[in-house]
Gaussian input, Z-matrix of N, CA and C with variables (Angstrom, degrees):
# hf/3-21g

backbone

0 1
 N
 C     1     B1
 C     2     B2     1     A1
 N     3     B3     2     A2     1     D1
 C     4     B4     3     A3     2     D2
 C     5     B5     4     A4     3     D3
 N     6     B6     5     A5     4     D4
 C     7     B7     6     A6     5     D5
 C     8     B8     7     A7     6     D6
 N     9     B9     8     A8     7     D7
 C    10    B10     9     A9     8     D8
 C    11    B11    10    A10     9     D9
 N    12    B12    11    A11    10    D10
 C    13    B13    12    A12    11    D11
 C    14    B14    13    A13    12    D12
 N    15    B15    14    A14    13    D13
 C    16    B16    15    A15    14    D14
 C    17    B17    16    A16    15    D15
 N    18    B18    17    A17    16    D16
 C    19    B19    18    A18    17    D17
 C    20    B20    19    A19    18    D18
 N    21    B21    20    A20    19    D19
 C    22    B22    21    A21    20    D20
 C    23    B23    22    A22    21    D21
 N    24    B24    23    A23    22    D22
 C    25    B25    24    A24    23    D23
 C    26    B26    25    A25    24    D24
 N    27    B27    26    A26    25    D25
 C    28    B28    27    A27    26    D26
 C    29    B29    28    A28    27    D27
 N    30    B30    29    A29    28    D28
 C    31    B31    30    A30    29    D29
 C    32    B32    31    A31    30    D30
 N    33    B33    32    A32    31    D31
 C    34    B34    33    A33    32    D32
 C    35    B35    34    A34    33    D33
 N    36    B36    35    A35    34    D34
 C    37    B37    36    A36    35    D35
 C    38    B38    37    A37    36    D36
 N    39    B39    38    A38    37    D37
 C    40    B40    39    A39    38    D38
 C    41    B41    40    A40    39    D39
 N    42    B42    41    A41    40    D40
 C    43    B43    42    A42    41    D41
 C    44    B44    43    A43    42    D42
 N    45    B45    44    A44    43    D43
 C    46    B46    45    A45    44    D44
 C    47    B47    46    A46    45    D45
 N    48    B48    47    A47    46    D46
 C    49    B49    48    A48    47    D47
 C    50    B50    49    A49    48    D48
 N    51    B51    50    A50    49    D49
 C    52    B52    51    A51    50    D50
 C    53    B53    52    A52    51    D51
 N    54    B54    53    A53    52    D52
 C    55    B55    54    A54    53    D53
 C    56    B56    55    A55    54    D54
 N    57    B57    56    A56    55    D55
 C    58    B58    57    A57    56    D56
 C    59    B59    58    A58    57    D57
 N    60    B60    59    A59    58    D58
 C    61    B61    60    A60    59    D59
 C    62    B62    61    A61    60    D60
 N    63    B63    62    A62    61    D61
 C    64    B64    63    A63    62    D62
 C    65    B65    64    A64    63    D63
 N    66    B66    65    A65    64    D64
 C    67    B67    66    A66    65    D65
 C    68    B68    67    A67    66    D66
 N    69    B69    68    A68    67    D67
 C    70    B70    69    A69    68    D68
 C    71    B71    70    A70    69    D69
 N    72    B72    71    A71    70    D70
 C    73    B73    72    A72    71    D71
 C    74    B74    73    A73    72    D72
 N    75    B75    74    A74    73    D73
 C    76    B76    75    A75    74    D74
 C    77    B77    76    A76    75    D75
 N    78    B78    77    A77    76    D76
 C    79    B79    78    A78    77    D77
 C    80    B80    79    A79    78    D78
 N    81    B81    80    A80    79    D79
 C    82    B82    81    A81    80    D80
 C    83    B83    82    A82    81    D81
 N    84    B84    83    A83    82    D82
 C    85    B85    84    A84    83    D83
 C    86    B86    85    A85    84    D84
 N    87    B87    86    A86    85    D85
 C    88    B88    87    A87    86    D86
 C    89    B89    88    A88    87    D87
 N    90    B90    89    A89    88    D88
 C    91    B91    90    A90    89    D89
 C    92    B92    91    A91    90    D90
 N    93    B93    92    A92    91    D91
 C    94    B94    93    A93    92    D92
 C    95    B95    94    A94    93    D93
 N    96    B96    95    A95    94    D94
 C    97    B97    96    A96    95    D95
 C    98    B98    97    A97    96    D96
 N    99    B99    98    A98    97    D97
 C   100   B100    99    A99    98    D98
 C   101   B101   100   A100    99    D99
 N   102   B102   101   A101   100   D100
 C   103   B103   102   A102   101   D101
 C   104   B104   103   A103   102   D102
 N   105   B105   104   A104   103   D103
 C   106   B106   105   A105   104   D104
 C   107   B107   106   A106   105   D105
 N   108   B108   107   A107   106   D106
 C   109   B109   108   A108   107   D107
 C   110   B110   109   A109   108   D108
 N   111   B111   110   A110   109   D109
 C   112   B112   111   A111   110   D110
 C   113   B113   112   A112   111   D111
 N   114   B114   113   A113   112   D112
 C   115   B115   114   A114   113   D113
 C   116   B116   115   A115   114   D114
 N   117   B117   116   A116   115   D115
 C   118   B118   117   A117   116   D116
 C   119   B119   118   A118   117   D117
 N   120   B120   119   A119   118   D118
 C   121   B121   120   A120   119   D119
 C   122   B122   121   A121   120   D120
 N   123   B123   122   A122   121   D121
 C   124   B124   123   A123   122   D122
 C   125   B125   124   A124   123   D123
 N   126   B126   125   A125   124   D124
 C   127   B127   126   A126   125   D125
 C   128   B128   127   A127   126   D126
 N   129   B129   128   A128   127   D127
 C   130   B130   129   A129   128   D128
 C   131   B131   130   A130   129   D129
 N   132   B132   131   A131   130   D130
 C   133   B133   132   A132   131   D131
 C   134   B134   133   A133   132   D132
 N   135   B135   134   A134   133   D133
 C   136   B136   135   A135   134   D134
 C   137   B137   136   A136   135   D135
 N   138   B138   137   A137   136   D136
 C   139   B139   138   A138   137   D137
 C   140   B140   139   A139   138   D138
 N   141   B141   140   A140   139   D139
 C   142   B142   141   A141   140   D140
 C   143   B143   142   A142   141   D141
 N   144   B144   143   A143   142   D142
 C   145   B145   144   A144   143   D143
 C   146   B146   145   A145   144   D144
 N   147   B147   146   A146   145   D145
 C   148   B148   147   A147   146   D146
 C   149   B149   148   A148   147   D147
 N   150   B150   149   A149   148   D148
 C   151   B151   150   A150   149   D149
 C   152   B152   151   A151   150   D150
 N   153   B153   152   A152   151   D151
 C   154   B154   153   A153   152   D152
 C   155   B155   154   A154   153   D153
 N   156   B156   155   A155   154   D154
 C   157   B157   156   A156   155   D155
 C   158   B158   157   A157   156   D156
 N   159   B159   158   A158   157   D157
 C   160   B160   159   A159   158   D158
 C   161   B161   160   A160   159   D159
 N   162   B162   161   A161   160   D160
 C   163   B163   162   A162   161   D161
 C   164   B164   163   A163   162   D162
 N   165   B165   164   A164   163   D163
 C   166   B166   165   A165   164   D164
 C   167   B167   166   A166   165   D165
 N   168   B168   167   A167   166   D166
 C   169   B169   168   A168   167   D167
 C   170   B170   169   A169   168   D168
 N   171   B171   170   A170   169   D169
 C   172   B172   171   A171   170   D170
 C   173   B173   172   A172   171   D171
 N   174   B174   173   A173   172   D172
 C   175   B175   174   A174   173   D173
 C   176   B176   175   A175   174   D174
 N   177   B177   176   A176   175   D175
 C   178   B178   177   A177   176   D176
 C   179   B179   178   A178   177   D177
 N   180   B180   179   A179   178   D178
 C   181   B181   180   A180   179   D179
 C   182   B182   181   A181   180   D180
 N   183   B183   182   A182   181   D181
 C   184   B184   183   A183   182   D182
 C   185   B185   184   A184   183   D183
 N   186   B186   185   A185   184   D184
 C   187   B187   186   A186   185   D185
 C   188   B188   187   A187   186   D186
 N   189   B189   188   A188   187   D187
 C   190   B190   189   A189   188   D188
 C   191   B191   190   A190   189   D189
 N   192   B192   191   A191   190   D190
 C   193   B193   192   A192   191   D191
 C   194   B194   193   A193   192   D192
 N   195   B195   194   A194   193   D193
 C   196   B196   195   A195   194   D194
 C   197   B197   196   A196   195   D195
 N   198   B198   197   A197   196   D196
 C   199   B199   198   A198   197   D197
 C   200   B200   199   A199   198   D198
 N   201   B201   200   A200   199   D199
 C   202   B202   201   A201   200   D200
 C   203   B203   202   A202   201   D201
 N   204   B204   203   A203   202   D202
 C   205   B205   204   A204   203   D203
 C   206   B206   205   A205   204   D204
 N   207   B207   206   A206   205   D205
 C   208   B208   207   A207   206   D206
 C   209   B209   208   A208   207   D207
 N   210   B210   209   A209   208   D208
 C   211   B211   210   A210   209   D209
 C   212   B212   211   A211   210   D210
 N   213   B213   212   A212   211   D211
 C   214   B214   213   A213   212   D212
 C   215   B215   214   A214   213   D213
 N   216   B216   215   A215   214   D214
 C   217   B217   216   A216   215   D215
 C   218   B218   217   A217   216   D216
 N   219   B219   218   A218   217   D217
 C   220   B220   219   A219   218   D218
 C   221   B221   220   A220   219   D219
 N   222   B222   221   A221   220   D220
 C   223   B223   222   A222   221   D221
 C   224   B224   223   A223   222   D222
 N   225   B225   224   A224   223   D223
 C   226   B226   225   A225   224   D224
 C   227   B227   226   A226   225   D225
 N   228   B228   227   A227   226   D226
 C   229   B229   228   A228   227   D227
 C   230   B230   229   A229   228   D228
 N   231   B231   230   A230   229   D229
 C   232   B232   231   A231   230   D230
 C   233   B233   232   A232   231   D231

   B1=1.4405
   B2=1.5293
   B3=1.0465
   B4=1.5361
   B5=1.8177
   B6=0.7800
   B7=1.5548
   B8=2.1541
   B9=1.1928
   B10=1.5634
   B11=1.4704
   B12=1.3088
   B13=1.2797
   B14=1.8462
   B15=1.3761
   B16=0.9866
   B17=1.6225
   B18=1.2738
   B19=1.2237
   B20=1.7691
   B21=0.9612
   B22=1.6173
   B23=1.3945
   B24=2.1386
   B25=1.3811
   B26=1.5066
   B27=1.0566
   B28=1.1337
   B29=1.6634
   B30=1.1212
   B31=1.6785
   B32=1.4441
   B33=1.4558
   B34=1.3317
   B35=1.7688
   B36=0.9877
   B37=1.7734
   B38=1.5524
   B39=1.3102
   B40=1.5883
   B41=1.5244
   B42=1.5512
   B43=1.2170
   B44=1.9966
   B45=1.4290
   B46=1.9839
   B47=2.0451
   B48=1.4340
   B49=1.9042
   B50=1.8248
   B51=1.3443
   B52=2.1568
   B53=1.4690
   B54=1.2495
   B55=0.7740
   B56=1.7820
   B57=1.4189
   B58=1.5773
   B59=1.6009
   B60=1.0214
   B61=1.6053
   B62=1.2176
   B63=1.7118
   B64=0.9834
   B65=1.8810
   B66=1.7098
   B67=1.8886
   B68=1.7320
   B69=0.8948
   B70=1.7447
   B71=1.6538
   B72=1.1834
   B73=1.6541
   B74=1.6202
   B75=0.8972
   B76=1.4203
   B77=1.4736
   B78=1.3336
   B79=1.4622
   B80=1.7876
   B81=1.4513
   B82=1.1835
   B83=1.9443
   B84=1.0081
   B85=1.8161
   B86=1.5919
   B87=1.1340
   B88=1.4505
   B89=1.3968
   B90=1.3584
   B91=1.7388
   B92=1.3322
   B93=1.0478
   B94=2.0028
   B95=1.3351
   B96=0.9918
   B97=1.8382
   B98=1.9241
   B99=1.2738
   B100=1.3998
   B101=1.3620
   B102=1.9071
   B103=1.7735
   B104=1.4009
   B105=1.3400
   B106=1.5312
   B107=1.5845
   B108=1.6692
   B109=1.4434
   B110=2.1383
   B111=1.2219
   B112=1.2345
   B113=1.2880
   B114=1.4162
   B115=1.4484
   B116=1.6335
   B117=0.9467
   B118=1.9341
   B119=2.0694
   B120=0.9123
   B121=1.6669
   B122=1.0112
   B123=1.6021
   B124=1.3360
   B125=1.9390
   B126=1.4057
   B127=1.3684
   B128=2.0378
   B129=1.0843
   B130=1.4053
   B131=2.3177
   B132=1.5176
   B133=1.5606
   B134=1.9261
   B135=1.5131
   B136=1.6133
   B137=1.6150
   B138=1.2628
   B139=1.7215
   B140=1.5217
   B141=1.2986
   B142=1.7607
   B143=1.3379
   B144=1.5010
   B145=1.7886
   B146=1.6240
   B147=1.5133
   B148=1.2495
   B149=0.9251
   B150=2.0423
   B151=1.6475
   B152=1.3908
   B153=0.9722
   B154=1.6012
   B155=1.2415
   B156=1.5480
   B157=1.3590
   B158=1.1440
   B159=1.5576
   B160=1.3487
   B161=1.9353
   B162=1.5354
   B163=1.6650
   B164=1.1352
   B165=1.1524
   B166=1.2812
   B167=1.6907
   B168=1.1075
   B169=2.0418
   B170=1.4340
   B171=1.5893
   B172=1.3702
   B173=1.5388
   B174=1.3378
   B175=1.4211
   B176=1.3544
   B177=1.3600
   B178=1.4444
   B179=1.3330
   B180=1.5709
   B181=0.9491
   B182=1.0738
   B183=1.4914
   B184=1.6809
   B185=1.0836
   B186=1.5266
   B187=1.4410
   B188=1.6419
   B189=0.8797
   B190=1.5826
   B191=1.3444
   B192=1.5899
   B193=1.3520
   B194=1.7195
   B195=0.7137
   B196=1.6074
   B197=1.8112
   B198=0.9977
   B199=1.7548
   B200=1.6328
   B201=1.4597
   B202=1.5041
   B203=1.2354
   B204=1.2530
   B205=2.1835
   B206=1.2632
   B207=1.6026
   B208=1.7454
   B209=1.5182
   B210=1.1715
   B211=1.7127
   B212=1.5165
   B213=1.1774
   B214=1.7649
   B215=1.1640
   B216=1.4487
   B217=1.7793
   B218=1.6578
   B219=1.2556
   B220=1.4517
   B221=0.9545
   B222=1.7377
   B223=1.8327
   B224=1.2370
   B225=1.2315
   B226=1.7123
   B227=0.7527
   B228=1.5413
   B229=1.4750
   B230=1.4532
   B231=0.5579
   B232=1.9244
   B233=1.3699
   A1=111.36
   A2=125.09
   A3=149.41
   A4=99.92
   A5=106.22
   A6=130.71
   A7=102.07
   A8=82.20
   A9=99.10
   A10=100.80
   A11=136.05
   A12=147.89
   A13=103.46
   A14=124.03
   A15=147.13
   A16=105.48
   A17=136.43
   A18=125.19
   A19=132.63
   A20=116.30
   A21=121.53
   A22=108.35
   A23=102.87
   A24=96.87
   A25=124.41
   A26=132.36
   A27=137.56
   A28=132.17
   A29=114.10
   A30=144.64
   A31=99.33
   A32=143.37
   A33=139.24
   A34=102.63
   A35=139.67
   A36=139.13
   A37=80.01
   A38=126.99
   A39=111.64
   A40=111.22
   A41=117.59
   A42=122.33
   A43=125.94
   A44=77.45
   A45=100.65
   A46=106.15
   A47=73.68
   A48=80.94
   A49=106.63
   A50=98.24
   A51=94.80
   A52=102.69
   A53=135.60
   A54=135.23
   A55=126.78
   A56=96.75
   A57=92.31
   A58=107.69
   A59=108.84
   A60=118.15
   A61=120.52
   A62=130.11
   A63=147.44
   A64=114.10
   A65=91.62
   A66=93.35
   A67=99.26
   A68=118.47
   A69=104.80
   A70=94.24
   A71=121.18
   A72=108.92
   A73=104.49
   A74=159.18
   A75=147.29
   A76=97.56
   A77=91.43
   A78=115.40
   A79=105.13
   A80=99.96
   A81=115.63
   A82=99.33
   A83=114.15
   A84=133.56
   A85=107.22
   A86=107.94
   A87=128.33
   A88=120.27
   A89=100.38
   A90=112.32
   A91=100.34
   A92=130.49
   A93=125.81
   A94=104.00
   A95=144.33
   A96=116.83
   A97=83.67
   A98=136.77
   A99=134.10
   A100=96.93
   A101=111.40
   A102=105.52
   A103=104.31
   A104=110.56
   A105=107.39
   A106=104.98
   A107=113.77
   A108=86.64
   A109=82.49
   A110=119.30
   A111=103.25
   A112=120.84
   A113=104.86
   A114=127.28
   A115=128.38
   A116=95.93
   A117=96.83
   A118=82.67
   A119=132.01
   A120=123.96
   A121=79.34
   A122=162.97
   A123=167.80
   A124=86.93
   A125=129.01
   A126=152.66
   A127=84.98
   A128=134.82
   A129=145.07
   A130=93.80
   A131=101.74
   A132=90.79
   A133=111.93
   A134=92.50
   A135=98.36
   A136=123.76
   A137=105.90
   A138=119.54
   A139=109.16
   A140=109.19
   A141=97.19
   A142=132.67
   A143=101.14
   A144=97.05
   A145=127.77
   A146=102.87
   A147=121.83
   A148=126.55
   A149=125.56
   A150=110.78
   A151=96.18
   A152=143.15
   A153=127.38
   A154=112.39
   A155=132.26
   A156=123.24
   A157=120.93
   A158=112.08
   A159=115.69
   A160=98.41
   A161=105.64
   A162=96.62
   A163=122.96
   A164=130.42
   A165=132.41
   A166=115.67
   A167=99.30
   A168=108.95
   A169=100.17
   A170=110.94
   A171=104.06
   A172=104.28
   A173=125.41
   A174=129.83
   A175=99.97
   A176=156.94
   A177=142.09
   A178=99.31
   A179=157.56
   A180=138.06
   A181=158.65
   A182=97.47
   A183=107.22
   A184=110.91
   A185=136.82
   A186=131.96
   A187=102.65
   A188=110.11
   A189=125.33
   A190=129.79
   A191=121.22
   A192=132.87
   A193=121.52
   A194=93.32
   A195=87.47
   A196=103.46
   A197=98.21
   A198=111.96
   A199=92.38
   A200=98.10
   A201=105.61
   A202=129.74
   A203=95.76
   A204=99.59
   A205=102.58
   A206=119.50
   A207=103.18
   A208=104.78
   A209=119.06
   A210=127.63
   A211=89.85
   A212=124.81
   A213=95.94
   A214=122.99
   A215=110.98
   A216=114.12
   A217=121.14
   A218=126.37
   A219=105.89
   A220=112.26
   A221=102.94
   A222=101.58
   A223=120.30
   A224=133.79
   A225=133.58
   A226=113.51
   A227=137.87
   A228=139.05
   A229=104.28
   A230=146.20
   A231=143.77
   A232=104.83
   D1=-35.44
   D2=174.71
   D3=-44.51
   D4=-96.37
   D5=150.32
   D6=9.81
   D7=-73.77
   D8=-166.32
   D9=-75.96
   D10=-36.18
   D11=170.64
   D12=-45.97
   D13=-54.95
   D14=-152.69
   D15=-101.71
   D16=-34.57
   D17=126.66
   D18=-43.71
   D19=-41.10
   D20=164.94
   D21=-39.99
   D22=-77.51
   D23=178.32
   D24=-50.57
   D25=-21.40
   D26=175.66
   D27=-69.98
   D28=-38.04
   D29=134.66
   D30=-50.96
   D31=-95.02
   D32=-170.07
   D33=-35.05
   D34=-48.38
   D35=-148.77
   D36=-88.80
   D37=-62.40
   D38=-170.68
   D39=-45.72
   D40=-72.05
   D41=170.46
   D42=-17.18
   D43=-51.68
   D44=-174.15
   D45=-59.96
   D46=-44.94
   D47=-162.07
   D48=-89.57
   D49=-17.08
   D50=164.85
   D51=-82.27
   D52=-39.88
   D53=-176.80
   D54=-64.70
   D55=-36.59
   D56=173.25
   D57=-102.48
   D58=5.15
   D59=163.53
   D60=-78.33
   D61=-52.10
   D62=157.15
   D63=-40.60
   D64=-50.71
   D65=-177.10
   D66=-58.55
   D67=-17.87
   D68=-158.71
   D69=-111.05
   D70=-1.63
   D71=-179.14
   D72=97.85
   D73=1.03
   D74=-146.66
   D75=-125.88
   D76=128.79
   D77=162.05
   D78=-64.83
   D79=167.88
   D80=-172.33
   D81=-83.29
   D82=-38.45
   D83=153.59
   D84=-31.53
   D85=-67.58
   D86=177.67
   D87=-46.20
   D88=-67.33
   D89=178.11
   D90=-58.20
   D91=-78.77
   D92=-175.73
   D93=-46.92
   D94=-20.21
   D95=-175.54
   D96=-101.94
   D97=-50.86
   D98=166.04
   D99=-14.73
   D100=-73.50
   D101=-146.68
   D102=-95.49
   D103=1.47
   D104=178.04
   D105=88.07
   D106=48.53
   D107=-171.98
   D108=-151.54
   D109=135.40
   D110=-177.74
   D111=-82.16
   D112=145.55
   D113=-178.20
   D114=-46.39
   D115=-13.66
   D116=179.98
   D117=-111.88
   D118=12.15
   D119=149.80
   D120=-103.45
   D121=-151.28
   D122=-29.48
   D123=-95.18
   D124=-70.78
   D125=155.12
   D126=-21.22
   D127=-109.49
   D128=-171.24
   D129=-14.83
   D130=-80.74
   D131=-170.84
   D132=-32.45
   D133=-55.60
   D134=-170.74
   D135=-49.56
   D136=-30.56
   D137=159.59
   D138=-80.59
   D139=-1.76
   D140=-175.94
   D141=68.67
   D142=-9.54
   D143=169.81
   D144=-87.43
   D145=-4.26
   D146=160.38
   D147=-60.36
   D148=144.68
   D149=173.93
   D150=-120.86
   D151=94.80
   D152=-168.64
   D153=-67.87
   D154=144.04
   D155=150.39
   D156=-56.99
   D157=171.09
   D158=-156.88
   D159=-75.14
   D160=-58.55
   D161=151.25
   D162=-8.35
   D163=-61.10
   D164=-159.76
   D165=-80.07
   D166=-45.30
   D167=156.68
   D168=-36.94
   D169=-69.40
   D170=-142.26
   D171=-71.58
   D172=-29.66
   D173=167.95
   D174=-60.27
   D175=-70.01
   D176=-168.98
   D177=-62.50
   D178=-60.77
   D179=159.60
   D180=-17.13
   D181=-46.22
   D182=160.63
   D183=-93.02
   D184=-14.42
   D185=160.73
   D186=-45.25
   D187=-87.84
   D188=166.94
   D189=-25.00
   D190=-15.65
   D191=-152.20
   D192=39.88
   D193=58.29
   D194=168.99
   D195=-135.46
   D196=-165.09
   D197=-179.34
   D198=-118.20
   D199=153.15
   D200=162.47
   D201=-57.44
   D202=-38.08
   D203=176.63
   D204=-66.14
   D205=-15.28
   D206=-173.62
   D207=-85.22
   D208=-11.31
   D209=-170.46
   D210=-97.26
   D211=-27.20
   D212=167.04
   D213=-104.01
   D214=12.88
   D215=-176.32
   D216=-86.83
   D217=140.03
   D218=164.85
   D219=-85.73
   D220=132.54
   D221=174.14
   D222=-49.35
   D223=-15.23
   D224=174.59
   D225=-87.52
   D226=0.37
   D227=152.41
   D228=-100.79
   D229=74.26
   D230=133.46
   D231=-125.31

């Protein structure tokens, strides 16, 4: 169950972070030199084969304004 839990979040954070990347205009280029985080990791989460550190949330997150729990939440659950 673990496993599958952890694929979800992983699927949910891609979804979360193209999506509010896309709402604001920003390239995937853009967002990593913005949050300080490089672009083939920003590119890696969005394909999902990425694991980001937790660092690394909170820098795309607050780039973005959001909180980290909002990058792993589904909007149909809140």
């Amino acid at each position: 169950m673990q496993g599958e839990d952890f694929k979800s979040l992983k699927k949910q954070l891609s979804i979360n972070i193209k999506l509010l990347r896309k709402s604001q205009g920003l390239a995937q280029e853009r967002l990593g030199l913005e949050a300080g985080v490089d672009r083939t990791v920003i590119s890696k989460i969005e394909r999902e084969i990425g694991n980001p550190s937790l660092e690394i949330l909170v820098k795309i997150a607050s780039f973005l304004g959001v909180s980290v729990t909002e990058l792993l939440q589904n909007p149909n659950n809140k």
